[in-house]
N, C-alpha and C positions, 0 to 999 in steps of 0.2 A: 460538425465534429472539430472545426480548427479552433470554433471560439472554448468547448470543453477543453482540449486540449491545451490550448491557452491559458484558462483560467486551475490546470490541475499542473499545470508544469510554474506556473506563478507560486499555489501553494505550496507545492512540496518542495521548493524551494525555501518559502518560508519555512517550512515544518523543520527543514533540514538545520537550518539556521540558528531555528528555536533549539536545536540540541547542545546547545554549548556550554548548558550550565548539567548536562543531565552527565548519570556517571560514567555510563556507555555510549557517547558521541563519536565514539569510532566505529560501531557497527550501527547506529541510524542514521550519520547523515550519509551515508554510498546508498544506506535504502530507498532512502528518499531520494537524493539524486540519480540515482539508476532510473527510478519510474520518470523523475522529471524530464529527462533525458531523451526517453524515448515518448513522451507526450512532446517534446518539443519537436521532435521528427516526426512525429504523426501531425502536429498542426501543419506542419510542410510536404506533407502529403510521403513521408516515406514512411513504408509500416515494414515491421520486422517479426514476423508472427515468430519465429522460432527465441526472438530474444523475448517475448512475451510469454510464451511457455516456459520458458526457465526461469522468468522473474514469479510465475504464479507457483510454479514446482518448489520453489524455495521460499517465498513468502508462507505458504499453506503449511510447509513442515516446519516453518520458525513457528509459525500460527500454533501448530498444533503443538509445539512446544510449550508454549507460553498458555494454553487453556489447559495443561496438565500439571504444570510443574508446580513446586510449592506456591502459595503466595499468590498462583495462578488466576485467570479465569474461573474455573472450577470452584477453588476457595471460596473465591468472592462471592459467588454465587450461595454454597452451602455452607459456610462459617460465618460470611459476613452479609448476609442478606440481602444483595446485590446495592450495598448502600451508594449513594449520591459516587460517582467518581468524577464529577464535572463540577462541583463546589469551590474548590482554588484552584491554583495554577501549581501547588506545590502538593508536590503526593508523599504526603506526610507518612503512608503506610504503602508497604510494599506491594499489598494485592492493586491498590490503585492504581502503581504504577505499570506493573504486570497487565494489567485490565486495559486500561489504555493502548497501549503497546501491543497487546491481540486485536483490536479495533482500530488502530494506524494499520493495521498490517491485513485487514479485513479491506480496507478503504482501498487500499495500492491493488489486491487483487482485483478486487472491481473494476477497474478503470484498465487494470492490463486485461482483462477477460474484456472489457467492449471494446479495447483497440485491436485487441486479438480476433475479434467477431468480424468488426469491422472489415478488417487485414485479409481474412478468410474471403469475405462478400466481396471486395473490391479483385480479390484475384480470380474467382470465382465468374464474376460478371466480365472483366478482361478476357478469360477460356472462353466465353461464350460470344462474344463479340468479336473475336478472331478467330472463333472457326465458319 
């Protein structure tokens, strides 16, 4: 778990980074550094399940914002024929970039949902070896 950990708090550091040219870099890089943040505490072995649950409670309802809204997930899917969104680096059309941005935010729950797993099982196994 330290080297995931390691190698998911390296990325989203980069991801965060990479927001500098985008037009809302004020609401992704906290996103991404929120998760890097506490992947950097989980490689050092301190897990925070309660701050994993609010990062997944609130990724999931941006989530679910972003696969409804105009432009959205949804669109892309039934307008746009779920065309290429990984072709450039510049999301020339809005579902792209909407699409993306539900898939960044699909990736972060992931990784708080098995630090959270984890978090659970290690306290879990602590109860049971001090009693």
């Amino acid at each position: 778990m330290k080297v995931f950990n390691l190698i998911c708090c390296f990325l989203f550091i980069v991801f965060a980074a990479l927001q500098y040219n985008d037009p809302d870099p004020y609401v992704w890089v906290p996103i991404y550094m929120y998760t890097a943040v506490l992947c950097w505490l989980a490689a050092k072995k301190r897990y925070y399940p309660k701050l994993y649950l609010y990062g997944i409670g609130v990724y999931t309802l941006y989530a679910v914002y972003k696969a409804f809204d105009a432009n959205g997930l949804v669109d892309w899917i039934k307008l746009h024929h779920a065309e290429n969104i990984a072709g450039t680096m510049k999301a020339e059309q809005p579902w792209i970039e909407e699409s993306r941005e539900f898939f960044g935010l699909l990736i972060l729950i992931a990784v708080l949902a098995i630090n959270y797993y984890v978090a659970v099982k290690k306290r879990s196994e602590k109860n049971v070896i001090g009693q």
